[in-house]
NUDREN-607673 format. One record per residue (C-alpha): residue number from 1; chain; y, z, x. Coordinates in steps of 0.25 Angstrom, whole numbers. Example, Ala and Ser with C-alpha at 12.3 -4.5 7.8 and 13.67 -1.06 7.14 Angstrom:
# NUDREN-607673
   pos   unit      yy      zz      xx
     1      A     -18      31      49
     2      A      -4      29      55
//
This chain:
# NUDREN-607673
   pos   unit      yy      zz      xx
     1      A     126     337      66
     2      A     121     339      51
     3      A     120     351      45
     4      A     110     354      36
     5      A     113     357      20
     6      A     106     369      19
     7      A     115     375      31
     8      A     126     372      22
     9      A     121     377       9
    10      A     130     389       8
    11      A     115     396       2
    12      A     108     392      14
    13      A     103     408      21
    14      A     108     405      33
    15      A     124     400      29
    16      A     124     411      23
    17      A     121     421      35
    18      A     132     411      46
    19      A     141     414      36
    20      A     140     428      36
    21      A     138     427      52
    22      A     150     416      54
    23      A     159     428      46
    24      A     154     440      50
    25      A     155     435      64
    26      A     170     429      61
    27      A     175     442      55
    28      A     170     448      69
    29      A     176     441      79
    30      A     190     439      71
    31      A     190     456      70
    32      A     181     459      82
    33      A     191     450      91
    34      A     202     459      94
    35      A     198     475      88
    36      A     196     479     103
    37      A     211     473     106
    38      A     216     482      94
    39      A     209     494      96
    40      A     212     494     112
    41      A     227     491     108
    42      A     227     503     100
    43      A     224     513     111
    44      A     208     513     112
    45      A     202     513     125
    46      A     192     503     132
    47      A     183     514     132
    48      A     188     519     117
    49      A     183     503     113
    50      A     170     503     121
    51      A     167     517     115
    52      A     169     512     101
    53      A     162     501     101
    54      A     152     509     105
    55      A     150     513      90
    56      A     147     498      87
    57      A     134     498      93
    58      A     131     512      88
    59      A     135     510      73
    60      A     123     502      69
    61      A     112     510      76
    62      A     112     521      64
    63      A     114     511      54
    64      A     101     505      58
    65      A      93     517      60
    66      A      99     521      45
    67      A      93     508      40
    68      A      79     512      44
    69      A      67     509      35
    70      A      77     506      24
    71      A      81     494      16
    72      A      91     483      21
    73      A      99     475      11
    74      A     104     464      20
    75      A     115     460      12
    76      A     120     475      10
    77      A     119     478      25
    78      A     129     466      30
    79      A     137     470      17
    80      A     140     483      25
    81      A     141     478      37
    82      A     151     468      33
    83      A     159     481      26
    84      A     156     488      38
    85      A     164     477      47
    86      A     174     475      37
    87      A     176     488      38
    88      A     179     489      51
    89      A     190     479      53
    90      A     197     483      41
    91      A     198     498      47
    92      A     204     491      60
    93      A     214     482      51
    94      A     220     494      44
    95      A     217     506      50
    96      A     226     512      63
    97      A     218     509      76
    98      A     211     521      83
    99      A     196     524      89
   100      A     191     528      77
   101      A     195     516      70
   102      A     188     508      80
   103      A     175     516      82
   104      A     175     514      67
   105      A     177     500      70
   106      A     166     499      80
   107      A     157     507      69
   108      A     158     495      58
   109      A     156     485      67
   110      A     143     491      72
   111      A     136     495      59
   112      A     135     479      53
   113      A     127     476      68
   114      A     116     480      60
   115      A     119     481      44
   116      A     125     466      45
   117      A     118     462      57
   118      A     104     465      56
   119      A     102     458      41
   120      A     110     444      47
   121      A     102     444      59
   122      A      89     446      52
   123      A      93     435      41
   124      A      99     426      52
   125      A      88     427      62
   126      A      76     424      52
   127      A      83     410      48
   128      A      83     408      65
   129      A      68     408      69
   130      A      67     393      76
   131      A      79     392      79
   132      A      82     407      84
   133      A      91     402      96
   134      A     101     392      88
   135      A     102     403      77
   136      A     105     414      88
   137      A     115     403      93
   138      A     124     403      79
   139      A     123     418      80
   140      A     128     420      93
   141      A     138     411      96
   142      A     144     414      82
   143      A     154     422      86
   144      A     158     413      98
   145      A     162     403      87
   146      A     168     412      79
   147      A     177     418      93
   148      A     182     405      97
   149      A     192     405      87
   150      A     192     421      79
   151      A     197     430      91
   152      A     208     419      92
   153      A     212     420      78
   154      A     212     435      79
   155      A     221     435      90
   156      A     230     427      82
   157      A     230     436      70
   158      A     231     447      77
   159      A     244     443      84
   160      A     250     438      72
   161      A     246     449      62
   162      A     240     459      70
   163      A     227     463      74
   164      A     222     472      62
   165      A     226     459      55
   166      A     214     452      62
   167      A     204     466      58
   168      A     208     464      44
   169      A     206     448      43
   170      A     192     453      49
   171      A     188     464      39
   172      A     191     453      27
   173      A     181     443      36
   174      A     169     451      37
   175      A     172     456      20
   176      A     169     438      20
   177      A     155     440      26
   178      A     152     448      13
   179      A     152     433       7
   180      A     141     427      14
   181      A     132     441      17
   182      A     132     442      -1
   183      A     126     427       0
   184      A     113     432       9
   185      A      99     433       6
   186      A      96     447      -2
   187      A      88     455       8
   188      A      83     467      11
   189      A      76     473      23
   190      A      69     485      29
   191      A      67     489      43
   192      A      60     500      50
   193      A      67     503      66
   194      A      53     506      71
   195      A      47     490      66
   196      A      61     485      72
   197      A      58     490      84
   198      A      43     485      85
   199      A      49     473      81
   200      A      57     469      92
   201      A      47     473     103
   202      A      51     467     115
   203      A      64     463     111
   204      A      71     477     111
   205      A      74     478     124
   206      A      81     466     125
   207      A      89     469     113
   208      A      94     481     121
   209      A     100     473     131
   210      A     105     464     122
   211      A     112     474     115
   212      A     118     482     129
   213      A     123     470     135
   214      A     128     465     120
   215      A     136     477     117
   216      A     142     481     130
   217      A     148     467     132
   218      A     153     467     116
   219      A     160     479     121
   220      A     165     476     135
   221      A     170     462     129
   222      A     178     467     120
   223      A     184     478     128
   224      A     187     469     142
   225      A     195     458     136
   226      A     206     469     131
   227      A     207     470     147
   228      A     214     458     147
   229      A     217     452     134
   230      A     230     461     128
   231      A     234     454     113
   232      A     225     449     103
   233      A     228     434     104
   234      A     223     434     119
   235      A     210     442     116
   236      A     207     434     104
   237      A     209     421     113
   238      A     201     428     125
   239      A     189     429     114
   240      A     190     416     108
   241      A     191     408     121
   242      A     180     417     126
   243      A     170     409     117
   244      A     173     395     121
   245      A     158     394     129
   246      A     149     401     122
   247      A     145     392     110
   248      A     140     377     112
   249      A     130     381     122
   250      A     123     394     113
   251      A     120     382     102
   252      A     113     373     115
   253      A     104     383     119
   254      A     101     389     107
   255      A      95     375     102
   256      A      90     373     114
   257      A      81     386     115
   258      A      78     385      99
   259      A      71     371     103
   260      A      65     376     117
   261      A      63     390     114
   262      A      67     393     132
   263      A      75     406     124
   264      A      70     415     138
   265      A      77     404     146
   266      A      89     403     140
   267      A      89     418     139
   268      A      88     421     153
   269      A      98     410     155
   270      A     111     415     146
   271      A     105     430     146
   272      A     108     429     163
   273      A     122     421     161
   274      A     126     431     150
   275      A     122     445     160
   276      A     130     437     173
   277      A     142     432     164
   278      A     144     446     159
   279      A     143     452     173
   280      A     152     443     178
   281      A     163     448     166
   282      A     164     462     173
   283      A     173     455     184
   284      A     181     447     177
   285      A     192     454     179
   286      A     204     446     173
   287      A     207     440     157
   288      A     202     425     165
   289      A     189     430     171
   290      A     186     439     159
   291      A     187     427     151
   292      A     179     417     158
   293      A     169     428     160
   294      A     168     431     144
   295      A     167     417     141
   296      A     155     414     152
   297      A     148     426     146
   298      A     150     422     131
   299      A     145     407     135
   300      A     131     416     139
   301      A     131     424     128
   302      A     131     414     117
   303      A     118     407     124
   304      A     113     421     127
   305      A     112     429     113
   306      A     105     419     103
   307      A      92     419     112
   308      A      93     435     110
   309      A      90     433      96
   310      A      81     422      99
   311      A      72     427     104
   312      A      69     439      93
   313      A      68     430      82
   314      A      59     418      91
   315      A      51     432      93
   316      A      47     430      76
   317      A      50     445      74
   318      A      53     452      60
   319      A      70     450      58
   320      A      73     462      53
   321      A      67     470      62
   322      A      71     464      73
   323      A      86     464      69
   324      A      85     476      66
   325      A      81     482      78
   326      A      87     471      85
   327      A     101     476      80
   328      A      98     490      84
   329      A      94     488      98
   330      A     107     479     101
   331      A     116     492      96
   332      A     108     502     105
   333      A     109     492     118
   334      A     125     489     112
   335      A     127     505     113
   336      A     122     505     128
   337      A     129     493     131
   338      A     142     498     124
   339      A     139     512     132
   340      A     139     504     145
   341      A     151     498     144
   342      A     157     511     139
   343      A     153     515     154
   344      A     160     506     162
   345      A     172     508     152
   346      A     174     523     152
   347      A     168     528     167
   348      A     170     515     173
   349      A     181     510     169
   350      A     176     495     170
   351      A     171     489     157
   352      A     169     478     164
   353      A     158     484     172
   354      A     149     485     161
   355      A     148     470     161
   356      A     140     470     173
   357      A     130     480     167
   358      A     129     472     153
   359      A     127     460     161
   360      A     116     465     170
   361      A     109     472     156
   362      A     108     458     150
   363      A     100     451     162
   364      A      87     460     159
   365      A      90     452     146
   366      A      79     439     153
   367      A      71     452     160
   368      A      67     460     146
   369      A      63     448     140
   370      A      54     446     153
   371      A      49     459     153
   372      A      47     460     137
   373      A      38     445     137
   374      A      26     454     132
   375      A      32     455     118
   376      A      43     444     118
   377      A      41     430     120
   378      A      55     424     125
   379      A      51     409     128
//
């Protein structure tokens, strides 16, 4: 395969933003690996870890609303929430663990879902129109990549140093994305909430489920493997192993739809094998079927994702508003998705339950884009 010269021309627009991505995305599964292991082995409850992370989908819904009507500087806005993240993982390295701490640690990692994600998106999605798909592809299965080898590492470092030595390796990590964010265009932005929303008519509702279903498996997944992986060298080899399916075939498909444009197809294909395989992880009931499960369900999920994207820049609406309002719906539907799990967790008891409902929200996914044709074209 021959790569292109400008791909490798460290000015190219688009080098510039993988690089960021490729270590943003690194510093996040190297830290993000194992913090639920550390907090739960310092007394915090399953339902003390659902409940903060309840605070990661809140935190950037103020931020957003704050940012109204007034000028974005894109480069100043991932700065923060590089600082933000930074920040974060360098409390958890050197500060004694306790539920504040990790409220707080929830807290800067949901405020850069918007101040370092809403700019990379709007840049990143701009450069994909015509090839939508394969770009959503790259973005997606990213942190597949990354997996197959970081939590492993982290595991390893953690049981040879510690695991506040792995938050600390990850603070300096995301202060190395400051590199490649000072080497992006100089731009800056203004969005109004109420234009955001026109924007993405007929789009919203299907956001919402995106982001119920996203956020209540984020936390559900990251909470049910402490059930059954005790040290951090088996969790961090739980996670890396887990990835082992899900990345040739998202880079089939996604060529393939870029040439054909069948995104409703494929859609209704991995949207349906993603809701069943997630059902199906509420009865593995043992480390062997909860492994097999997660690993059938990431396989889907990597296919599924990059046409969610697709389809809104195939759609030829502004960028920035859709991100922004993009951004903003996923945290509201992560809030009630995070809300559900906290249900089956405290009254319940089961967390696996909430699988089954997260499961079920996702296959009106195919339905809404039925319903919504009127104003969305999904071919």
């Amino acid at each position: 395969m021959i790569i292109k010269r400008t791909m490798l021309d460290s000015k190219n627009p688009l080098v510039r933003l993988l690089s960021t991505y490729v270590l943003w995305l690194g510093s996040e599964v190297l830290g993000g690996s194992l913090i639920y292991l550390y907090f739960r082995d310092s007394g915090i409850s399953e339902t003390g870890l659902v409940f903060g992370t309840l605070f990661w989908a809140l935190a950037p819904l103020p931020v957003i609303a704050l940012l109204n009507k007034k000028t974005m500087d894109f480069r100043q806005l991932m700065f923060l929430g590089i600082a933000a993240r930074a920040a974060g993982y360098g409390a958890v390295a050197f500060l004694p663990p306790s539920m504040e701490l990790f409220i707080f640690y929830c807290l800067m990692l949901g405020v850069p879902s918007f101040i370092f994600w809403a700019p990379f998106n709007i840049m990143y999605f701009e450069m994909s129109r015509g090839r939508a798909a394969q770009f959503g592809s790259v973005y997606f299965s990213m942190t597949q990549i990354l997996g197959l080898v970081l939590p492993l590492a982290a595991g390893m470092i953690a049981m040879g140093f510690g695991m506040q030595a792995v938050f600390a390796c990850a603070a300096f990590l995301y202060a190395t994305v400051l590199v490649p964010v000072s080497a992006l265009e100089d731009r800056k932005e203004k969005y109004s909430f109420d234009e955001s929303a026109k924007e993405l008519k007929g789009f919203k509702t299907l956001i919402l489920v995106e982001g119920v279903y996203g956020g209540g498996v984020a936390t559900a997944f990251v909470v049910i493997p402490l059930l059954y992986f005790k040290t951090p060298l088996e969790l961090g080899a739980y996670i890396s192993a887990t990835t082992i399916l899900s990345i040739i075939a998202s880079f089939i498909a996604s060529r393939l739809s870029d040439k054909m444009k069948k995104r409703r197809r494929y859609i209704d294909v991995f949207g349906s094998g993603l809701s069943l395989t997630t059902i199906a992880a509420t009865f593995a009931s043992t480390a062997g079927l909860w492994y097999v499960a997660v690993s059938v369900r990431n396989f889907f999920s990597t296919l599924f994702y990059p046409f969610t994207t697709a389809i809104i820049v195939d759609s030829g609406r502004d960028m920035t508003k859709s991100m922004v309002m993009r951004e903003f719906l996923l945290n509201v539907g992560r809030v009630f998705g995070i809300l559900a799990v906290l249900f089956f967790t405290f009254f319940l008891s089961n967390i696996h339950l909430s699988l089954a409902l997260l499961g079920a929200v996702l296959l009106f996914y195919p339905l809404i884009i039925e319903l919504k044709k009127r104003h969305i074209n999904v071919a």
